[in-house]
C-alpha positions as CSV (number, residue, x, y, z in Angstrom):
1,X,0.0,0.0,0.0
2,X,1.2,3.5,-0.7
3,X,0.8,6.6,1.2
4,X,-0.2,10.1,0.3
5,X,2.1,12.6,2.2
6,X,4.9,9.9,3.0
7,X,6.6,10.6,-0.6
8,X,5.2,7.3,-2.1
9,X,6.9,5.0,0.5
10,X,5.5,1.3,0.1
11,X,4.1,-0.7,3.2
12,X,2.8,-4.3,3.7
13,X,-0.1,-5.5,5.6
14,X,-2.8,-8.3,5.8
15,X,-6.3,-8.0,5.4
16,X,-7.8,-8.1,9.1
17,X,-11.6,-7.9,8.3
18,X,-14.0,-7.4,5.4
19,X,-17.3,-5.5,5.6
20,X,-20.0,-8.4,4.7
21,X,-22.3,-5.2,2.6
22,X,-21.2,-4.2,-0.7
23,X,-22.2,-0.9,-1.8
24,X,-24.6,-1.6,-4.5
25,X,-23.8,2.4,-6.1
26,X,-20.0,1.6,-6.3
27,X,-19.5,-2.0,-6.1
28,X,-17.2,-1.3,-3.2
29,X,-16.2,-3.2,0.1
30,X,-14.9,-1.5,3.2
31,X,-11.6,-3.5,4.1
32,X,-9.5,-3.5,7.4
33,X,-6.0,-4.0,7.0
34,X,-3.6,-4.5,9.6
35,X,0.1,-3.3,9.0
36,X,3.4,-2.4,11.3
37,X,4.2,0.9,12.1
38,X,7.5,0.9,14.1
39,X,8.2,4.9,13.4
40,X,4.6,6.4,14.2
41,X,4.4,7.6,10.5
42,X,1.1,6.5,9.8
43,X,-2.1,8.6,11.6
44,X,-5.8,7.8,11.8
45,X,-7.4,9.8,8.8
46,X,-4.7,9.6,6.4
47,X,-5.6,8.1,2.9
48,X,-4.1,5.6,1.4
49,X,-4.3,3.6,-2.1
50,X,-3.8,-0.5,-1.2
51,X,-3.6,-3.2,-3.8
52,X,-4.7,-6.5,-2.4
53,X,-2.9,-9.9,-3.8
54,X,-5.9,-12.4,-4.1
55,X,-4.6,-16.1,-4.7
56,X,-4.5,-17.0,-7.9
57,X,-6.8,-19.6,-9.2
58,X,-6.4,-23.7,-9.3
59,X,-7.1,-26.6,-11.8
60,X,-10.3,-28.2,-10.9
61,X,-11.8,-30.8,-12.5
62,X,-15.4,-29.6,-13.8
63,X,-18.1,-32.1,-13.8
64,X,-21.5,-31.3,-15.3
65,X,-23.8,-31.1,-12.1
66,X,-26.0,-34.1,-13.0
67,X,-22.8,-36.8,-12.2
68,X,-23.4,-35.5,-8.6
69,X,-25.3,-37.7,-5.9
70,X,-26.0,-35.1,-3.6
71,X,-26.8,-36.4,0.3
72,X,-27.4,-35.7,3.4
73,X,-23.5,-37.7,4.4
74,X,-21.9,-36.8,1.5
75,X,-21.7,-36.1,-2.2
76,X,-20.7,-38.6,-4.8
77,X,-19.7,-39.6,-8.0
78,X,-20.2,-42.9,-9.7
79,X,-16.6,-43.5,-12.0
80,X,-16.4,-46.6,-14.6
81,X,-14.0,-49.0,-14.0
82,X,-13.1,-52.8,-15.1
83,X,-13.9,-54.9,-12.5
84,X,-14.0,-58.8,-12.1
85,X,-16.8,-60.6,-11.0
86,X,-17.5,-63.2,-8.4
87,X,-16.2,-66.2,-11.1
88,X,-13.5,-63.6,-12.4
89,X,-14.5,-62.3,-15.3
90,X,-13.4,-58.8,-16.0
91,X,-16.6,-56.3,-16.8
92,X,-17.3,-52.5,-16.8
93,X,-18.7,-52.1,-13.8
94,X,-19.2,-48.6,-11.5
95,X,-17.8,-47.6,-7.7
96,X,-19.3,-44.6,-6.0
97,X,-16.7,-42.1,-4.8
98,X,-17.5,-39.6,-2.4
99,X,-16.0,-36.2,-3.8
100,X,-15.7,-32.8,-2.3
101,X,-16.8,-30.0,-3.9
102,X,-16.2,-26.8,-5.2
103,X,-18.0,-23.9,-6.3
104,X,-21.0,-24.3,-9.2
105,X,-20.7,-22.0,-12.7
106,X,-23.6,-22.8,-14.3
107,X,-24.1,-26.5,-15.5
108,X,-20.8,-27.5,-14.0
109,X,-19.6,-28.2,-10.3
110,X,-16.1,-28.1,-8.8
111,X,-14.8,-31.6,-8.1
112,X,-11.9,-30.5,-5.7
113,X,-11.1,-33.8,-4.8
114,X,-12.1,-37.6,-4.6
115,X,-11.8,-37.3,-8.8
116,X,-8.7,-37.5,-11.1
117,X,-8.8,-35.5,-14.3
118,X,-9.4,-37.8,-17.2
119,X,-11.6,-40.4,-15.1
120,X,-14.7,-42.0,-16.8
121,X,-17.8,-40.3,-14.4
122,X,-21.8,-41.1,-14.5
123,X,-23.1,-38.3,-16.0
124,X,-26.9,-39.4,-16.7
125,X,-28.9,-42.3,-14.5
126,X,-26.8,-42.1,-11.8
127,X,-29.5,-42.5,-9.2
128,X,-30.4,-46.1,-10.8
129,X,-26.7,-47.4,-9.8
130,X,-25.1,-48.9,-7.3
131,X,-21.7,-49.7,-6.3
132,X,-20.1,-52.6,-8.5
133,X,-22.9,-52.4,-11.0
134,X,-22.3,-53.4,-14.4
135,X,-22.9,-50.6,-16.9
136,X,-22.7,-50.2,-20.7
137,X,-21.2,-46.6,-21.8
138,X,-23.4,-44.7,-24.3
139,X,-22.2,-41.6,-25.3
140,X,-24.9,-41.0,-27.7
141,X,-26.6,-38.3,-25.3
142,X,-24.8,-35.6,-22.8
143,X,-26.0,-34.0,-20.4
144,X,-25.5,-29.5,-20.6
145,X,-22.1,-29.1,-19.7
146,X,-22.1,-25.0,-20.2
147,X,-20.2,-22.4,-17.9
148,X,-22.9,-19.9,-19.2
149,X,-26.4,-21.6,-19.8
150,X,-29.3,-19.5,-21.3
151,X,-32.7,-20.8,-20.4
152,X,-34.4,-21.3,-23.7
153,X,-37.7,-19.1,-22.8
154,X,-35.5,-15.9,-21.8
């Protein structure tokens, strides 16, 4: 943050609080930020011009929100896998894996863990399976997968 009246000296801080009302005229948020100062310099009223570093963002692994089991003990996915049978027979057969999630962007959901990127997922009928059920993949239909959907009768 830099100072008016301290000849553009930089200081560092933390955020401390965040006001939990935006202004809706401005789009603004009051922010406390907490900072040292050793030598006195700074003094209640003074303005200032702060630049907050937000983290940057993380590879997720987006899932369209109908792969999700949503319940009450946790949320799941159902991922494909070969499996053997009782006899030993290999088959393509489901597991349910509990996932956590992320935040939702319109027809997709935030799988931020329990998932691996490039894993086979349930996206359609997932509320027929169960776990080592034998399934046949049909990629004929998909379910919306859009980050921006439009409802139709807008």
């Amino acid at each position: 943050m830099s100072v008016s009246g301290l000849d553009g000296r930089e200081m560092t801080g933390g955020i401390s609080a965040l006001d939990s009302v935006v202004d809706e005229a401005t789009r603004n948020v009051r922010v406390q930020a907490t900072l040292a100062n050793p030598d006195g310099r700074l003094r209640p009223g003074m303005f200032v011009q702060a630049h907050a570093l937000l983290p940057g963002e993380s590879a997720v692994v987006a899932l369209p929100a109908s792969a999700v089991s949503y319940a009450p003990y946790g949320d799941s996915v159902y991922v494909v896998d070969e499996m053997k049978g009782p006899d030993g027979t290999p088959y393509r057969g489901v597991r349910q894996q509990f996932v956590k999630l992320g935040p939702a962007r319109g027809d997709q959901v935030a799988v931020l863990s329990g998932v691996e990127a490039g894993a086979e997922v349930v996206t359609s009928g997932a509320f027929k399976l169960r776990n080592g059920a034998a399934v046949q993949v049909n990629n004929a239909v998909q379910p919306a997968n859009q980050k921006a959907p439009r409802p139709e009768d807008n």
